[in-house]
C-alpha positions in Angstrom: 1.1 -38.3 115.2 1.7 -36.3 118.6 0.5 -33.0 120.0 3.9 -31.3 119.1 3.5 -32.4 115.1 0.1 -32.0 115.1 0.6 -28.2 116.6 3.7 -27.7 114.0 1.8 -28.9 110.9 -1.4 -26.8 111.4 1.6 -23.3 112.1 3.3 -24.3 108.9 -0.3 -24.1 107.1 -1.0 -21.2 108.5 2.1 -19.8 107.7 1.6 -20.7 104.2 -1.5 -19.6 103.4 -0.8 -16.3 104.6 2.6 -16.1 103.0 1.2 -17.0 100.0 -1.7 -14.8 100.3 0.7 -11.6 101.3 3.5 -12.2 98.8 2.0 -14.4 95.8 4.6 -17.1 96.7 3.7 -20.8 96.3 3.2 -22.7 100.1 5.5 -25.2 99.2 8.5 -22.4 99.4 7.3 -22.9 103.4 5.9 -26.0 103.4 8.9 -28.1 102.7 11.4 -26.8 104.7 9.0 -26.8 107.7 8.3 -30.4 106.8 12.2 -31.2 106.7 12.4 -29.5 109.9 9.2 -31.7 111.4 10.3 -35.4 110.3 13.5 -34.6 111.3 12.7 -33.8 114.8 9.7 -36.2 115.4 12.2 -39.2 113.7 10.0 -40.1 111.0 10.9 -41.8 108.0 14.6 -40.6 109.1 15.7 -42.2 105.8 12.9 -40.1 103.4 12.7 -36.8 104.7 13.2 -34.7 101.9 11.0 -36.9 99.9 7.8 -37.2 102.3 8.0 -33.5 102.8 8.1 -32.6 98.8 5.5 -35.2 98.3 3.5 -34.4 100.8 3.7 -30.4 100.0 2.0 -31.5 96.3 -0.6 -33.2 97.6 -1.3 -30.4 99.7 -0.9 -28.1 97.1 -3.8 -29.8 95.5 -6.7 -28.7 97.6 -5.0 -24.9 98.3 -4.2 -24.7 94.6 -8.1 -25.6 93.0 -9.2 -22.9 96.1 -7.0 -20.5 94.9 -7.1 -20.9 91.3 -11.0 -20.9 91.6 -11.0 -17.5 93.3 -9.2 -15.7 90.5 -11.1 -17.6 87.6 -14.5 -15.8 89.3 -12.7 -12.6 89.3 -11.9 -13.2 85.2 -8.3 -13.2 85.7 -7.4 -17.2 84.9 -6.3 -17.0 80.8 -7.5 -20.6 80.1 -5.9 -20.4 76.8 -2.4 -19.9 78.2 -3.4 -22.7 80.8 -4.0 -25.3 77.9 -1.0 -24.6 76.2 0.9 -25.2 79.4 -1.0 -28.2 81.1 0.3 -30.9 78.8 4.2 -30.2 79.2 3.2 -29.6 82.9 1.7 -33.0 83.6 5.1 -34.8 81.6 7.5 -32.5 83.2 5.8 -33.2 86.8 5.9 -37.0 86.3 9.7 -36.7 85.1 10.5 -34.3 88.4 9.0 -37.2 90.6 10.9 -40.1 89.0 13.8 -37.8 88.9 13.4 -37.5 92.6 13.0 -40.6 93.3 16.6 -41.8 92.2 18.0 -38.6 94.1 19.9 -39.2 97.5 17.9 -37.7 100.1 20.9 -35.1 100.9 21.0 -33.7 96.4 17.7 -33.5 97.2 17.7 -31.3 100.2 20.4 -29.2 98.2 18.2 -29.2 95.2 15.7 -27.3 97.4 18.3 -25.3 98.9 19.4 -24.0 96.0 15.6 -23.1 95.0 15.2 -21.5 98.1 18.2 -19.3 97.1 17.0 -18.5 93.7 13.5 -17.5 95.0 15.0 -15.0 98.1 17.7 -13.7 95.5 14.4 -12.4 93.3 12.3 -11.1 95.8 15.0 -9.1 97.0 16.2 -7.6 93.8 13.5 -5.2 92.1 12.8 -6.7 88.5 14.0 -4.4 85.6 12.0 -3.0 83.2 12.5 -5.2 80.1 10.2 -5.3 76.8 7.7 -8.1 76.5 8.0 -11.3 74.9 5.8 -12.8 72.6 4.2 -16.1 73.5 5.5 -19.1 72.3 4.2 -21.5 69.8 2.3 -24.6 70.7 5.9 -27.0 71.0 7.4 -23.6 72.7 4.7 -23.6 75.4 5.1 -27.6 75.8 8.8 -27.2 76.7 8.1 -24.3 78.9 5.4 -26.2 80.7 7.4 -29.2 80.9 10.5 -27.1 82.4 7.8 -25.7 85.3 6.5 -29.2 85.7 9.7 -30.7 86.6 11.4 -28.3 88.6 8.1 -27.6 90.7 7.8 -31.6 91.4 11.2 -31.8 92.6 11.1 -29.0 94.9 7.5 -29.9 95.8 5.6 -26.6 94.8 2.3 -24.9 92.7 5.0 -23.2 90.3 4.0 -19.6 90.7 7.6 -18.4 91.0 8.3 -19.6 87.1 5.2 -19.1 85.6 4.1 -15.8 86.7 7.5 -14.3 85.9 7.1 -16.1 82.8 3.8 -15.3 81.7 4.7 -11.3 82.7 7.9 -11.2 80.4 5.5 -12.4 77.8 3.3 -9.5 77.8 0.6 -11.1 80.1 -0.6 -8.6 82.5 -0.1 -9.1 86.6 -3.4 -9.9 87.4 -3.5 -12.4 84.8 0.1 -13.9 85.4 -1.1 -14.5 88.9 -4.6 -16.2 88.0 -3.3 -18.2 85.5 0.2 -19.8 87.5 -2.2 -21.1 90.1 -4.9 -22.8 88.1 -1.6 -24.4 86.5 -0.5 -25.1 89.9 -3.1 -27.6 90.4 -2.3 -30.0 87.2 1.2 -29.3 88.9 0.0 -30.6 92.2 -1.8 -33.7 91.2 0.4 -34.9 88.6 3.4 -34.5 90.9 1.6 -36.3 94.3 0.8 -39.2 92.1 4.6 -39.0 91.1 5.4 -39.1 94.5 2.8 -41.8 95.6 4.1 -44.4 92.7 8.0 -43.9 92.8 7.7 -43.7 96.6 5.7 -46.9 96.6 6.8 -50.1 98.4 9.9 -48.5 99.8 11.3 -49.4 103.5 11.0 -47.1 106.9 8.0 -45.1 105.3 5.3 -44.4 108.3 2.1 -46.6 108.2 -0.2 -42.8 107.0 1.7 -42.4 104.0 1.3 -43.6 101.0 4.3 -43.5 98.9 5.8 -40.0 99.6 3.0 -38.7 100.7 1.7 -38.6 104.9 -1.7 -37.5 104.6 -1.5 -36.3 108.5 0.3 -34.0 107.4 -2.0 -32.6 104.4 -5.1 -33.1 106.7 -3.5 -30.8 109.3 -1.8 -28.3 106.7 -5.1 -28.0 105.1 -7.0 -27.1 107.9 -5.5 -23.7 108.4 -3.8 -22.9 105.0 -7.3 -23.0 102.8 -8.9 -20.2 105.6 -5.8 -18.1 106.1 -5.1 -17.5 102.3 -7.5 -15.0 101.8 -6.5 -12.6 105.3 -3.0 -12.6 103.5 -4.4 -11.3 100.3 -6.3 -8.8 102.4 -3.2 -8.1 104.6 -1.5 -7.4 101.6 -4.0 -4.3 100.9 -3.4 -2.9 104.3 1.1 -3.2 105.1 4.2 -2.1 103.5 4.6 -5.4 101.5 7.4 -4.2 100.0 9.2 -3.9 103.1 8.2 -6.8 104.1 8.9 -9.0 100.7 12.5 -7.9 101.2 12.9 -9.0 105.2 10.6 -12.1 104.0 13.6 -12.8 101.0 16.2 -12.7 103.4 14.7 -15.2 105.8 14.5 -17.3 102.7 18.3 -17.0 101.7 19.4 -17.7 105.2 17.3 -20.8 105.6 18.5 -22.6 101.8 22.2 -20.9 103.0 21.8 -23.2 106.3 20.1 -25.8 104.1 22.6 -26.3 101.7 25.6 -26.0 103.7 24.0 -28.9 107.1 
């Protein structure tokens, strides 16, 4: 790994845990494309880009997730009820995402991701309407929900706060809670969909010596470094600007980059 990637991978996790701290949005909605952007440039794995950098943002999302989801369960706001309901579709759906993934053409895959990156700036720029609350589902209702989150967030290679928070809120589930609870189910997200990654990436030709599978752990080492730290400055940022303001010019970065995305 060179000075250049080394540099980039410890900016994109400081970028993400600040991001994620300011705006409540998973890293992986930076990680990844910052990955794609990485590999592509340094030539590595010029055949698995999209995949290394999805797997690779999972198992990074691991050690950031458990941080973050520990920090809220301290302050009360995890509901470890919801959390159970969910984990069990989560875990099937993340497996399915990775093997899903691991059929897809590097290119859909990119696009997939695109489009996600679309979706996400589309609803950070729009203010949500008011809209009564739903009640939770039953036990099989929560296993399909969790299994939808699972899959998606493998295959785009995030924690799967942008579903389940908006998910948990239309059901009736407070903010603070919402936000406690998507990233403590981030983290069966994470580990479920890096092992994904790791077994349906395994064995395959032109992957770099440091990875195993989808996954290039000099990548997570260096991410980690600065995105566990910064996570808290932009919770506490978040306390102190216009994030409002900022959530919008933040949103419109994010539909120009899937925009450029999809249409490379």
């Amino acid at each position: 790994m060179d000075l250049w990637g080394t540099a980039a991978y410890l900016v994109t996790g400081l970028a993400s845990g600040v991001l994620a701290g300011l705006f409540g949005v998973g890293g992986g909605v930076v990680v990844v494309p910052a990955l794609i952007f990485v590999f592509t440039r340094t030539g590595l794995a010029p055949d698995w880009v999209p995949h290394l950098a999805v797997g690779t943002s999972l198992a990074a999302i691991m050690a950031t997730g458990a941080a973050s989801a520990y920090a809220h369960h301290r302050r009360g706001a995890v509901r470890w009820d919801l959390v159970r309901g969910l984990a069990p579709g989560i875990v099937v759906g993340a497996w399915a995402g990775a093997a899903v993934a691991g059929v897809l053409p590097d290119l859909w895959l990119k696009r997939l991701f695109a489009c996600f990156l679309l979706y996400v700036g589309a609803t950070m720029f729009m203010r949500p309407a008011d809209k009564a609350p739903r009640p939770i589902p039953g036990t099989l209702g929560m296993l399909a929900v969790g299994s939808g989150i699972g899959a998606l967030s493998a295959l785009v290679g995030i924690g799967g706060g942008t579903i389940t928070v908006p998910f948990l809120n239309r059901a009736g589930v407070a903010m603070r809670n919402a936000v406690g609870s998507s990233a403590a189910c981030g983290v069966p997200i994470a580990i479920a969909g890096a092992i994904g990654f790791v077994v349906v990436g395994w064995g395959r030709e032109g992957l770099p010596a440091a990875a195993t599978g989808f996954v290039y752990w000099p990548a997570v080492a260096a991410i980690l470094v600065t995105s566990v730290p910064t996570a808290p400055l932009g919770a506490h940022l978040a306390h102190r600007l216009p994030v409002a303001v900022l959530k919008r010019f933040f949103a419109v970065l994010l539909l120009v980059l899937g925009a450029r995305m999809l249409l490379a």
